[in-house]
N, CA, C and O atoms as CSV, one atom per row, in Angstrom:
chain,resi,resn,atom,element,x,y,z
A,1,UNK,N,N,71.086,109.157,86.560
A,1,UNK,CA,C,72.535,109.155,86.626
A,1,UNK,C,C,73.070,110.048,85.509
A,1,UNK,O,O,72.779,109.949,84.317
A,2,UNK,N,N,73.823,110.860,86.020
A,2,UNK,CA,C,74.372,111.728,84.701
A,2,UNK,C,C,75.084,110.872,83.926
A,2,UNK,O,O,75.548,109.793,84.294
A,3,UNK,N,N,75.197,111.544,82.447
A,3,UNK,CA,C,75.820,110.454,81.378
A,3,UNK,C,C,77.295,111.001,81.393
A,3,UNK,O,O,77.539,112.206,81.324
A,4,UNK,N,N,78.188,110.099,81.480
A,4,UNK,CA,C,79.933,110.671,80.903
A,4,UNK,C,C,80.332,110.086,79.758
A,4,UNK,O,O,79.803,109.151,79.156
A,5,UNK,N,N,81.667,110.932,79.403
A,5,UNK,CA,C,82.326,110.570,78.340
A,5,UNK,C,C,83.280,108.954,78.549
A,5,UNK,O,O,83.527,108.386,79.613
A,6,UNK,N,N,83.636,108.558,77.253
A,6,UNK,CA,C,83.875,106.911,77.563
A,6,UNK,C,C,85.647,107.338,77.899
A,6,UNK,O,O,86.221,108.213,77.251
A,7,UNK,N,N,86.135,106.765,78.702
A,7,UNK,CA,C,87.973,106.829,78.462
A,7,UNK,C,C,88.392,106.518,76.793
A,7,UNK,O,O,87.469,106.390,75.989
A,8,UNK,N,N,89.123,106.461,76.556
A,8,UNK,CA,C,90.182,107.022,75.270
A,8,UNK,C,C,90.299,105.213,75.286
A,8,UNK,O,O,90.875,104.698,76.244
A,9,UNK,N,N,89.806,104.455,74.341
A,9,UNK,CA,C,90.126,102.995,74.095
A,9,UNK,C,C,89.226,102.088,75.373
A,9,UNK,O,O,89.775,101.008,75.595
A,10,UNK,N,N,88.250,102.279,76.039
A,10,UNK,CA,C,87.829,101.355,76.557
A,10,UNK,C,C,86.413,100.799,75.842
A,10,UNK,O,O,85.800,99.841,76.315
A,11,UNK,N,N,85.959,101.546,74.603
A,11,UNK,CA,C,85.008,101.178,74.074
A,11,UNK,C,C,85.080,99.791,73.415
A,11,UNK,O,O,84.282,98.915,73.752
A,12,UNK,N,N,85.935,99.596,72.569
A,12,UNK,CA,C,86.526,98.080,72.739
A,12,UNK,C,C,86.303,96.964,73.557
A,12,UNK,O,O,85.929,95.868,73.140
A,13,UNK,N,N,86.564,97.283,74.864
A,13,UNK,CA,C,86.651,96.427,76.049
A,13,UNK,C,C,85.384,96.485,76.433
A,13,UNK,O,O,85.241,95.661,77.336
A,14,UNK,N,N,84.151,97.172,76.151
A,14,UNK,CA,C,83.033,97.349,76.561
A,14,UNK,C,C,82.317,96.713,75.486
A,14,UNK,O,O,81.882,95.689,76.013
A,15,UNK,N,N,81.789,96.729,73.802
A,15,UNK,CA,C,81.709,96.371,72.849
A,15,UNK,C,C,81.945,94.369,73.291
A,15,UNK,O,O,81.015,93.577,73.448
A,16,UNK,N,N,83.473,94.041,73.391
A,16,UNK,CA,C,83.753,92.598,73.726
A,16,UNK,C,C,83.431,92.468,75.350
A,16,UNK,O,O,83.972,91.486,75.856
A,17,UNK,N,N,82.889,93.032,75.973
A,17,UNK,CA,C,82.558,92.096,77.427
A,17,UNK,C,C,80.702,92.406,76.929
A,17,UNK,O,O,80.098,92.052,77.941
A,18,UNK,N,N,79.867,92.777,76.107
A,18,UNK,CA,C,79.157,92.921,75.620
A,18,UNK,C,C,78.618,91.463,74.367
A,18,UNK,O,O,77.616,90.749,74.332
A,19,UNK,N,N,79.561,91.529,73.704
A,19,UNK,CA,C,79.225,90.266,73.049
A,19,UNK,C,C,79.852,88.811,73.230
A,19,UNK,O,O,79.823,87.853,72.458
A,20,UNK,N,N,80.416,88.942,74.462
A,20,UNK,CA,C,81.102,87.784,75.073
A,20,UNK,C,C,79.295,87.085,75.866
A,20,UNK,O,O,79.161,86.151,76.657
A,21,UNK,N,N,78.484,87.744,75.414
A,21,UNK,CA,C,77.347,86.684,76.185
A,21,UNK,C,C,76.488,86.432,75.081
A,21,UNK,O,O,75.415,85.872,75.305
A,22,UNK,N,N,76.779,86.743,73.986
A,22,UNK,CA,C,76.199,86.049,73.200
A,22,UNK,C,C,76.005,87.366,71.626
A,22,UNK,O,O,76.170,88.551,71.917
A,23,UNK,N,N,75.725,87.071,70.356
A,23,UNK,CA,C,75.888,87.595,68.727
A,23,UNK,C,C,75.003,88.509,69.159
A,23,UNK,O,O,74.087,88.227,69.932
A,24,UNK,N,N,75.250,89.842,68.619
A,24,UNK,CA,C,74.459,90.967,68.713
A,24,UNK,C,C,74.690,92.211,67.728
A,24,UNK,O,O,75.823,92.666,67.571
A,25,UNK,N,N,73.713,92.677,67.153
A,25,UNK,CA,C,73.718,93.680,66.249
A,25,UNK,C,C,74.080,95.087,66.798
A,25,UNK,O,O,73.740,95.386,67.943
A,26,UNK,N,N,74.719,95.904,66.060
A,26,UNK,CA,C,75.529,97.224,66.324
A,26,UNK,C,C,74.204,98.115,67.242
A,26,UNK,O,O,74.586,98.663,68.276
A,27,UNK,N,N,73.307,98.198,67.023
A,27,UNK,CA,C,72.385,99.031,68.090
A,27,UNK,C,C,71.678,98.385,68.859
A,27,UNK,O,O,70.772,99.041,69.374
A,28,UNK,N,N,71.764,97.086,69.203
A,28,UNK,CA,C,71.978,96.608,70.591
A,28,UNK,C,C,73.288,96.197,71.618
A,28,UNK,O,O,73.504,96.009,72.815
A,29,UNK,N,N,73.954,96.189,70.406
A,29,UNK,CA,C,75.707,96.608,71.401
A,29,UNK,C,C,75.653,97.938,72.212
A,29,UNK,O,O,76.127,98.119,73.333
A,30,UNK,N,N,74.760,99.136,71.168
A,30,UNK,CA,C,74.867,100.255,72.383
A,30,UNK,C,C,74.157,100.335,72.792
A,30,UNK,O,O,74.297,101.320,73.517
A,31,UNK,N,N,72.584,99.652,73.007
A,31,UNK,CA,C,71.337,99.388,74.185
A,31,UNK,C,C,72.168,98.605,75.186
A,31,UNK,O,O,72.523,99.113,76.249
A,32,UNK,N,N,72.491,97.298,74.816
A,32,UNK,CA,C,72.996,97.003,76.019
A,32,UNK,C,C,73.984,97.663,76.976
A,32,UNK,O,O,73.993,97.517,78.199
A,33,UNK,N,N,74.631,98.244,76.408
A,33,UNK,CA,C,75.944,99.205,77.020
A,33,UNK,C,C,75.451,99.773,78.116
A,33,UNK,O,O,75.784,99.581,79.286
A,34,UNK,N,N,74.105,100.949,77.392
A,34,UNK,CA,C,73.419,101.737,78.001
A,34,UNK,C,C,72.487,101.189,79.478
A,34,UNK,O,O,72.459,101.661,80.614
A,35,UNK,N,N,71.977,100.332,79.039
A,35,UNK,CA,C,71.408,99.148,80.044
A,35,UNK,C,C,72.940,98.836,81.363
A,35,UNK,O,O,72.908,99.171,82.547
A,36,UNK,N,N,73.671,98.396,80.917
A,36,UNK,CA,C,74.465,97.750,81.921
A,36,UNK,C,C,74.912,99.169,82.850
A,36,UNK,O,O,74.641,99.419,84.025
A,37,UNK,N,N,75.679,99.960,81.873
A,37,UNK,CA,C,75.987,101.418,82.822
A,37,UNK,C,C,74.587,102.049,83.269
A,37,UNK,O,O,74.882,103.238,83.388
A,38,UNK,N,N,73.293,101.933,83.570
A,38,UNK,CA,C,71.839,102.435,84.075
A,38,UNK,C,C,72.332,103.765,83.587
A,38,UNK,O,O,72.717,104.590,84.416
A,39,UNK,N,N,72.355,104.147,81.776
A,39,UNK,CA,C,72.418,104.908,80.708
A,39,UNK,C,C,72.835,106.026,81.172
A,39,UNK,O,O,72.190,107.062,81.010
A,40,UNK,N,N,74.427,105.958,82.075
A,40,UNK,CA,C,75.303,106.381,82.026
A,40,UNK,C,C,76.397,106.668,81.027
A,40,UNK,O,O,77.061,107.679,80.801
A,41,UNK,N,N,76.368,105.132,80.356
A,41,UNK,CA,C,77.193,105.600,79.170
A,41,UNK,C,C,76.350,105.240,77.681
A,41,UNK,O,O,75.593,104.279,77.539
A,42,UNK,N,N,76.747,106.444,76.438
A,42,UNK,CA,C,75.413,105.993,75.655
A,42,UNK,C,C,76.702,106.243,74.480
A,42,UNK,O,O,77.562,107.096,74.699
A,43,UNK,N,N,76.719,105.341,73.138
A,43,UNK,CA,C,77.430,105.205,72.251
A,43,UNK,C,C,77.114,105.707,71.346
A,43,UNK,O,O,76.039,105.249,70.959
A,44,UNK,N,N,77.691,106.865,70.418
A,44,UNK,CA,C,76.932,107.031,69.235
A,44,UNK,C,C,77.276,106.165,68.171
A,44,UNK,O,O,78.214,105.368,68.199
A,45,UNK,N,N,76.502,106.340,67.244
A,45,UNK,CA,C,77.046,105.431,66.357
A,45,UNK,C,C,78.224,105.920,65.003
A,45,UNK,O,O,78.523,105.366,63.945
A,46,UNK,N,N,78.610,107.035,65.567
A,46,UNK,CA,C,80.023,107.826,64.686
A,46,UNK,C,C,80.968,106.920,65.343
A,46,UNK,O,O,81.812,106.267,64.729
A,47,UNK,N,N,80.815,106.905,66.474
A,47,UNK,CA,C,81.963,105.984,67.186
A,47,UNK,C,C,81.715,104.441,67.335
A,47,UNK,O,O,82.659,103.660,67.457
A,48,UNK,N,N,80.407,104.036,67.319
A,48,UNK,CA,C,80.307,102.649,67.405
A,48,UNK,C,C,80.462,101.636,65.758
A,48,UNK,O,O,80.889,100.484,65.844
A,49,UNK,N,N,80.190,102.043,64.782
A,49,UNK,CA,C,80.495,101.602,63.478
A,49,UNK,C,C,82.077,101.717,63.070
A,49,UNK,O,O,82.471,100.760,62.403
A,50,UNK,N,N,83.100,102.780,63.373
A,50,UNK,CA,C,84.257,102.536,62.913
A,50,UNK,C,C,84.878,101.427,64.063
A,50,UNK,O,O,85.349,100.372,63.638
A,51,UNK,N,N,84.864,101.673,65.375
A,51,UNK,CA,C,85.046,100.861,65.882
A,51,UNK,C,C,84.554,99.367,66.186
A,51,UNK,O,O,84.892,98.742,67.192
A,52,UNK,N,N,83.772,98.915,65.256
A,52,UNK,CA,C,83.650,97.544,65.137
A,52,UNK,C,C,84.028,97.048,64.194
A,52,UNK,O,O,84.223,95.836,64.098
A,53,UNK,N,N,84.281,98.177,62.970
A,53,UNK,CA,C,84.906,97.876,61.801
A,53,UNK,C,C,86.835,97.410,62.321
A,53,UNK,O,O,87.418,96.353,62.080
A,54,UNK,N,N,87.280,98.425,62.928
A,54,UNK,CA,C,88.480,98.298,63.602
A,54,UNK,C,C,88.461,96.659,63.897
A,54,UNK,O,O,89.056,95.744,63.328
A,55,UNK,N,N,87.631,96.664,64.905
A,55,UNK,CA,C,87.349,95.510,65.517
A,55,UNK,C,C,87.438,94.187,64.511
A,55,UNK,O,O,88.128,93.199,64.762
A,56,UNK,N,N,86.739,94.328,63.509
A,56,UNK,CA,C,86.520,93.505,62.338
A,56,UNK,C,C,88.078,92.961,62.069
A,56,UNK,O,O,88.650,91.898,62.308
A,57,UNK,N,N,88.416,94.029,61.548
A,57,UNK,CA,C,89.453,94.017,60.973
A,57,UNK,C,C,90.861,93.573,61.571
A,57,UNK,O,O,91.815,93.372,60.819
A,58,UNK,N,N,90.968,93.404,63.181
A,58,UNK,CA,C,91.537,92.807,64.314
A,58,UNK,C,C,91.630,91.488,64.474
A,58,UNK,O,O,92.574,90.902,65.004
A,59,UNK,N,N,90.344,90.851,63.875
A,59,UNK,CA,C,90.109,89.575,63.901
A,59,UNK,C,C,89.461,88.949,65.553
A,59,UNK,O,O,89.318,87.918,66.210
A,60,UNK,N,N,89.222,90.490,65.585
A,60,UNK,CA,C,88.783,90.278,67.611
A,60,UNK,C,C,86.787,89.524,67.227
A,60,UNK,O,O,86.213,88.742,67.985
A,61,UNK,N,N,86.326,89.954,66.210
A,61,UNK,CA,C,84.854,89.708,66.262
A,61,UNK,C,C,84.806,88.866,64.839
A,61,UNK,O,O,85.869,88.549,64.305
A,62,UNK,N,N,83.466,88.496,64.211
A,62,UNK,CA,C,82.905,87.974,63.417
A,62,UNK,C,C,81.728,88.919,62.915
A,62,UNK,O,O,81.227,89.703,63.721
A,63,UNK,N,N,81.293,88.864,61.659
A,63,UNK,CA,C,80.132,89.302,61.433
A,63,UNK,C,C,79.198,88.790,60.148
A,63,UNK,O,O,79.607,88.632,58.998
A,64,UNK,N,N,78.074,88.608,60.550
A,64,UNK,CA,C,76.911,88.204,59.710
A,64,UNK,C,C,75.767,89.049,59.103
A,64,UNK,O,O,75.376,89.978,59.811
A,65,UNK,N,N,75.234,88.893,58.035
A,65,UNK,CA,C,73.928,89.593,57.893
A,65,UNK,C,C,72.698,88.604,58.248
A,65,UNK,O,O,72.589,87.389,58.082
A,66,UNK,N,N,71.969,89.386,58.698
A,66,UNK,CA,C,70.465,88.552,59.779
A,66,UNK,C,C,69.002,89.346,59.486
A,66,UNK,O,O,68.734,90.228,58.670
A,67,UNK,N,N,68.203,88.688,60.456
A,67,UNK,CA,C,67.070,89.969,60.580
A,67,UNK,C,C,67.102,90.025,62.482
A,67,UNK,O,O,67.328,89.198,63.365
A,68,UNK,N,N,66.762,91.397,62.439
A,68,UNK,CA,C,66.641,91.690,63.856
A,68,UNK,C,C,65.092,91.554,63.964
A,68,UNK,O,O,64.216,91.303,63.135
A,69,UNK,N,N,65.086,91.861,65.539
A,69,UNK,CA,C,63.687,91.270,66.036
A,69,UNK,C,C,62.775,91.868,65.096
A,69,UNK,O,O,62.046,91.083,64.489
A,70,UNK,N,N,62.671,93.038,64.863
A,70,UNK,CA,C,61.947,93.747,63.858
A,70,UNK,C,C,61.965,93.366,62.776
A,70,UNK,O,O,61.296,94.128,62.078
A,71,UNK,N,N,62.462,92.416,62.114
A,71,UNK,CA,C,62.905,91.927,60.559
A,71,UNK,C,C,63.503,92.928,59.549
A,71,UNK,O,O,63.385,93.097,58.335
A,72,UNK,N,N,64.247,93.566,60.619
A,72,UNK,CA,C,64.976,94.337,59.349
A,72,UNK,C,C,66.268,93.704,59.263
A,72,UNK,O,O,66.788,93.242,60.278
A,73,UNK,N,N,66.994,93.626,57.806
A,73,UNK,CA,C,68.301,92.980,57.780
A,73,UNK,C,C,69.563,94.139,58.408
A,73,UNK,O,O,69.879,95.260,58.010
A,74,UNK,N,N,69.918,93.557,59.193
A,74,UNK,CA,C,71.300,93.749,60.257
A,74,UNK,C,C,72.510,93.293,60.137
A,74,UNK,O,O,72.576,92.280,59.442
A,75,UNK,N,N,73.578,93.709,60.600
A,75,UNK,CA,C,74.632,93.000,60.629
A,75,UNK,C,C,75.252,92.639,62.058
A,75,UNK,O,O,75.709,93.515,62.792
A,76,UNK,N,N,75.231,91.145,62.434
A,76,UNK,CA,C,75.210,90.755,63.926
A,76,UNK,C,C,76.755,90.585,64.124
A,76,UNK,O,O,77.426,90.163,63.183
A,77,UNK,N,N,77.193,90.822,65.026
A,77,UNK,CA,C,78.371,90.325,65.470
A,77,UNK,C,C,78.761,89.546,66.345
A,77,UNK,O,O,77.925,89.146,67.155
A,78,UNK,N,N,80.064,89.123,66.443
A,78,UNK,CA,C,80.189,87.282,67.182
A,78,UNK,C,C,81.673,87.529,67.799
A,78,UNK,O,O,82.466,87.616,66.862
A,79,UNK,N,N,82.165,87.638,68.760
A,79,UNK,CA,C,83.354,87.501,69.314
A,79,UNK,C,C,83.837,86.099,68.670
A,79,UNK,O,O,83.203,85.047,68.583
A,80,UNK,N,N,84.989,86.364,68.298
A,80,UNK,CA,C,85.951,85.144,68.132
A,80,UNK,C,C,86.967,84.562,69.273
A,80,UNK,O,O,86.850,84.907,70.449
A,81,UNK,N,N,87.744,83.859,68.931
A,81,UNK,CA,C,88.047,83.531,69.796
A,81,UNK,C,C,89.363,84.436,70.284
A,81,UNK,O,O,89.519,84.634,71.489
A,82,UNK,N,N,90.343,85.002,69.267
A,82,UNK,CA,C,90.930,86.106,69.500
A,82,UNK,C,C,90.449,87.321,70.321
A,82,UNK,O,O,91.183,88.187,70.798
A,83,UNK,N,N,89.287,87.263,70.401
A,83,UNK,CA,C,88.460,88.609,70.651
A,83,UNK,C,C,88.375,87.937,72.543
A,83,UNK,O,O,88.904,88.406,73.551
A,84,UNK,N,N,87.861,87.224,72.444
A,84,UNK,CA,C,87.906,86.402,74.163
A,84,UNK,C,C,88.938,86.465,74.786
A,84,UNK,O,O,88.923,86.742,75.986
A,85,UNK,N,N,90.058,86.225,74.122
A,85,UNK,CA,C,91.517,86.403,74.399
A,85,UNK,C,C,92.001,87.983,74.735
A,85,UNK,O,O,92.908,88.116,75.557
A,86,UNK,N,N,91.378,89.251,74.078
A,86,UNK,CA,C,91.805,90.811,73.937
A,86,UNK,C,C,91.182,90.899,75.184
A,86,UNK,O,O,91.769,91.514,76.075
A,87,UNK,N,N,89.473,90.099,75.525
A,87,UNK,CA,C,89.177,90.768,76.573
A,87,UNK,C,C,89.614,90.020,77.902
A,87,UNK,O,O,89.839,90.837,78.794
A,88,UNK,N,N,89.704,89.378,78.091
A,88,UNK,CA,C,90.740,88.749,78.940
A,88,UNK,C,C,91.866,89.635,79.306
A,88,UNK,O,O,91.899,89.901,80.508
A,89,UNK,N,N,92.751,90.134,78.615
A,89,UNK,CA,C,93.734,90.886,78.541
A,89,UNK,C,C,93.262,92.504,78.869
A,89,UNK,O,O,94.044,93.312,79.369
A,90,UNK,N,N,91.764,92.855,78.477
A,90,UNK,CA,C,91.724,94.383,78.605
A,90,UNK,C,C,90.659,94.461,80.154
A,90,UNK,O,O,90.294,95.482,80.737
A,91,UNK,N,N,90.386,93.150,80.480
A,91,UNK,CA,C,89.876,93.253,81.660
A,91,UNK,C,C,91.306,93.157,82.680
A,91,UNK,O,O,91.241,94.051,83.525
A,92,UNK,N,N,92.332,92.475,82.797
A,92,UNK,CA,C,93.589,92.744,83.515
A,92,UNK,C,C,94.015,94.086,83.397
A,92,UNK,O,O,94.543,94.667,84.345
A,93,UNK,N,N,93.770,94.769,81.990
A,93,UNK,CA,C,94.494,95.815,82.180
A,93,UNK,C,C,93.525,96.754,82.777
A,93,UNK,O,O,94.096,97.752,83.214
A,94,UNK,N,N,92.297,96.760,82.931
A,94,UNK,CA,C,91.682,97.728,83.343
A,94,UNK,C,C,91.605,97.594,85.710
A,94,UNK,O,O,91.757,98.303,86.705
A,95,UNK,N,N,91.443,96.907,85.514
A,95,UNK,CA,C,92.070,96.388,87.099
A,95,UNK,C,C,93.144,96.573,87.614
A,95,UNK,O,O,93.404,96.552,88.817
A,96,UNK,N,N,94.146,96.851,86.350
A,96,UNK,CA,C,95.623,97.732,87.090
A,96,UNK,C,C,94.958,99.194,87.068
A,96,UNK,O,O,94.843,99.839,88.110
A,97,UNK,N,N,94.536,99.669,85.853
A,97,UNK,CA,C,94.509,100.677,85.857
A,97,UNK,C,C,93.181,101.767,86.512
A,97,UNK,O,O,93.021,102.956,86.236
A,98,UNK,N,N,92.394,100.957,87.388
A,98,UNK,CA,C,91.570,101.221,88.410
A,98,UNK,C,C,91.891,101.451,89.417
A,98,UNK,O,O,91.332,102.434,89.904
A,99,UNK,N,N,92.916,100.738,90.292
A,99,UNK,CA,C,93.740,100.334,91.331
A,99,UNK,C,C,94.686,101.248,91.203
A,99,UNK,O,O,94.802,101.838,92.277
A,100,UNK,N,N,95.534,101.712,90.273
A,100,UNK,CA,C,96.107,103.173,89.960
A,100,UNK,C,C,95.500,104.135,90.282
A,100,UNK,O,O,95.832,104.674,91.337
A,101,UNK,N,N,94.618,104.584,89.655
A,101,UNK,CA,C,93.468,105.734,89.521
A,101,UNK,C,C,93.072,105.976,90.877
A,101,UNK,O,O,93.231,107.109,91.333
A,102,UNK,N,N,92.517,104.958,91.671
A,102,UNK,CA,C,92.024,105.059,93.517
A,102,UNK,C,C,93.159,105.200,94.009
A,102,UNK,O,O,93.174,105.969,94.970
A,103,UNK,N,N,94.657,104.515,93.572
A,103,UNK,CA,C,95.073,105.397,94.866
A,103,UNK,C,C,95.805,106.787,94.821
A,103,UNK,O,O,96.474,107.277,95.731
A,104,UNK,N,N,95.541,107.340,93.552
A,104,UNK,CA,C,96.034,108.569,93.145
A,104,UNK,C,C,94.608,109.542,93.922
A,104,UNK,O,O,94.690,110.627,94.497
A,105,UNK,N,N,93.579,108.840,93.719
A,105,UNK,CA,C,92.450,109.902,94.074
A,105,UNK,C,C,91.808,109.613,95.367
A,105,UNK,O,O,90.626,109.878,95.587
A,106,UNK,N,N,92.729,108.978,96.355
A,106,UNK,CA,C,92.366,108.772,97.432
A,106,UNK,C,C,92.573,109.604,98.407
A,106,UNK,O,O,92.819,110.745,98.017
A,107,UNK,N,N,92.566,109.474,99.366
A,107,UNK,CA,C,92.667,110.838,101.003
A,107,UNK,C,C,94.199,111.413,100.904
A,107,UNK,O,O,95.237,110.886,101.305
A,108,UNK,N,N,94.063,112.283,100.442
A,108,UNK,CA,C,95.783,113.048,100.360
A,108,UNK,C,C,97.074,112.836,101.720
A,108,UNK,O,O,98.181,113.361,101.607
């Protein structure tokens, strides 16, 4: 599958429907990503570290230091409950704005 670029703010909404199944460290937030889109979409981590910091700082996530499977110390992250609440809200908005998009790019 060819890889594309992410829309302008849905990394967020991808990041929290990502750790809405359970605490996960910043480079398995973008394995899994990669996994769910069949590594269509791949995150770097220029963009995946400020934006969880953002995130942090939103009060949308939680974060801990751990060891990952490998035992190296990590920093895991935890949706809060604010954060359950954004995606809730950015999954409505993305369902308008899908439903927009098809019928703009539908049979003329």
């Amino acid at each position: 599958m060819p890889k594309t670029e992410l829309l302008q703010g849905t990394l967020d909404m991808l990041i929290l429907r990502v750790l809405s199944a359970g605490s996960q460290h910043g480079w398995g937030i973008a394995q899994r990503i990669a996994v769910l889109s069949q590594d269509a979409l791949r995150v770097e981590e220029g963009s995946l570290y400020p934006c969880l910091y953002r995130m942090e700082q939103k009060g949308w996530i939680d974060s801990e230091w751990g060891q990952s499977e490998n035992n190296r110390r990590a920093k895991f992250y935890t949706l809060t409950k604010a954060g359950r609440k954004q995606l809730e809200s950015e999954r409505e908005n993305w369902a308008v704005l899908c439903t927009a998009i098809g019928q703009v790019m539908g049979p003329p």
